[in-house]
C-alpha positions in Angstrom: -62.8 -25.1 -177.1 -66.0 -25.5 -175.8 -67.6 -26.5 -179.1 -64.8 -28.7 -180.0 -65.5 -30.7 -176.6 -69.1 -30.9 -177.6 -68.5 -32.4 -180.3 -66.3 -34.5 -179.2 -68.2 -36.0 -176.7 -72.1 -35.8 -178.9 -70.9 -36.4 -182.3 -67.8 -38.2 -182.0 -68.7 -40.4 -178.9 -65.5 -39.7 -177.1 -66.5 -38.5 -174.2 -63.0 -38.9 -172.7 -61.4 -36.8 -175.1 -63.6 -34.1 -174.6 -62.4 -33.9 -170.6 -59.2 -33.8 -171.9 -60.4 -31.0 -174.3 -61.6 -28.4 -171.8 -58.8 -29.5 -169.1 -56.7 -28.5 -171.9 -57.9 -25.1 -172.0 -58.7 -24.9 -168.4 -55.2 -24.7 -168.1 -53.7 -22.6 -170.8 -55.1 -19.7 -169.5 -56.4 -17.6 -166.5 -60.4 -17.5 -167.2 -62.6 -15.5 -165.5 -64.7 -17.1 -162.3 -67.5 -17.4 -164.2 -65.5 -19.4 -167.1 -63.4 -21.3 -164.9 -66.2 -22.7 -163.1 -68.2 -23.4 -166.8 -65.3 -26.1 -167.5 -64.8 -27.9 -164.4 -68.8 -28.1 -163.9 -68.7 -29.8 -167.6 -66.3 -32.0 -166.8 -67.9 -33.3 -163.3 -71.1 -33.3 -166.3 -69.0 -35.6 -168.2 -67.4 -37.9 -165.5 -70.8 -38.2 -164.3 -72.9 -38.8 -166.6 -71.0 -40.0 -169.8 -68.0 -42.3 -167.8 -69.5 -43.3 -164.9 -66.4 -42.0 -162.7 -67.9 -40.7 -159.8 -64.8 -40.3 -158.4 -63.6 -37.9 -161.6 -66.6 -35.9 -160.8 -66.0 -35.6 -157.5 -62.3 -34.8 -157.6 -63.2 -31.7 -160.4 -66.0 -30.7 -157.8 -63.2 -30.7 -155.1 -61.2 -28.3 -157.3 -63.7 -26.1 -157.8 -63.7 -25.9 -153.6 -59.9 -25.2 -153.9 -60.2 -23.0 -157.0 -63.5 -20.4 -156.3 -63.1 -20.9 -152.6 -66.4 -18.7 -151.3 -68.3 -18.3 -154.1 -71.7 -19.3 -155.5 -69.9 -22.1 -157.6 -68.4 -23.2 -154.4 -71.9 -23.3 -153.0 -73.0 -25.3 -156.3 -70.2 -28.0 -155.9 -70.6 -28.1 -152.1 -74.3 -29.2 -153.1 -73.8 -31.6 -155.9 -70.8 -33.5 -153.6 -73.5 -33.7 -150.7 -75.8 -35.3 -153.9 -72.7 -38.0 -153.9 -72.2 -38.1 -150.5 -68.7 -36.8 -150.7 -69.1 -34.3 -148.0 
């Protein structure tokens, strides 16, 4: 899935479509931390820096509070919404 939404959003220019990708397979299954955390950081990566939605990016960051609560990707997110001045 992950090289689906790559493609998606590189070759294909549809950058929306790949957030829907890996949301899409963020929910079919129960992934591991370290998995978990991979797709919502891409998608913040995508809302970010291929949409402009700052507020997408900060609401998959939020998640990832909600999701991981107390661990090092909580500590990531916690840093990049400080970046946006979120928290």
């Amino acid at each position: 899935m992950v090289e689906i939404a790559k493609l998606q959003r590189e070759k294909l220019n549809s950058p929306a479509v790949a957030v829907e990708t890996l949301r899409e397979a963020l929910e079919a299954h129960e992934w591991r931390e370290n998995d978990a955390a991979f797709f919502m950081f891409r998608i913040a990566d995508i809302y970010e820096n291929d949409l402009d939605n700052h507020d997408g990016a900060i609401a998959t960051l939020k998640q990832v509070l909600e999701v991981l609560p107390e661990t090092r990707h909580a500590a990531n997110a916690t840093h990049k919404l400080r970046e946006f001045g979120a928290i």
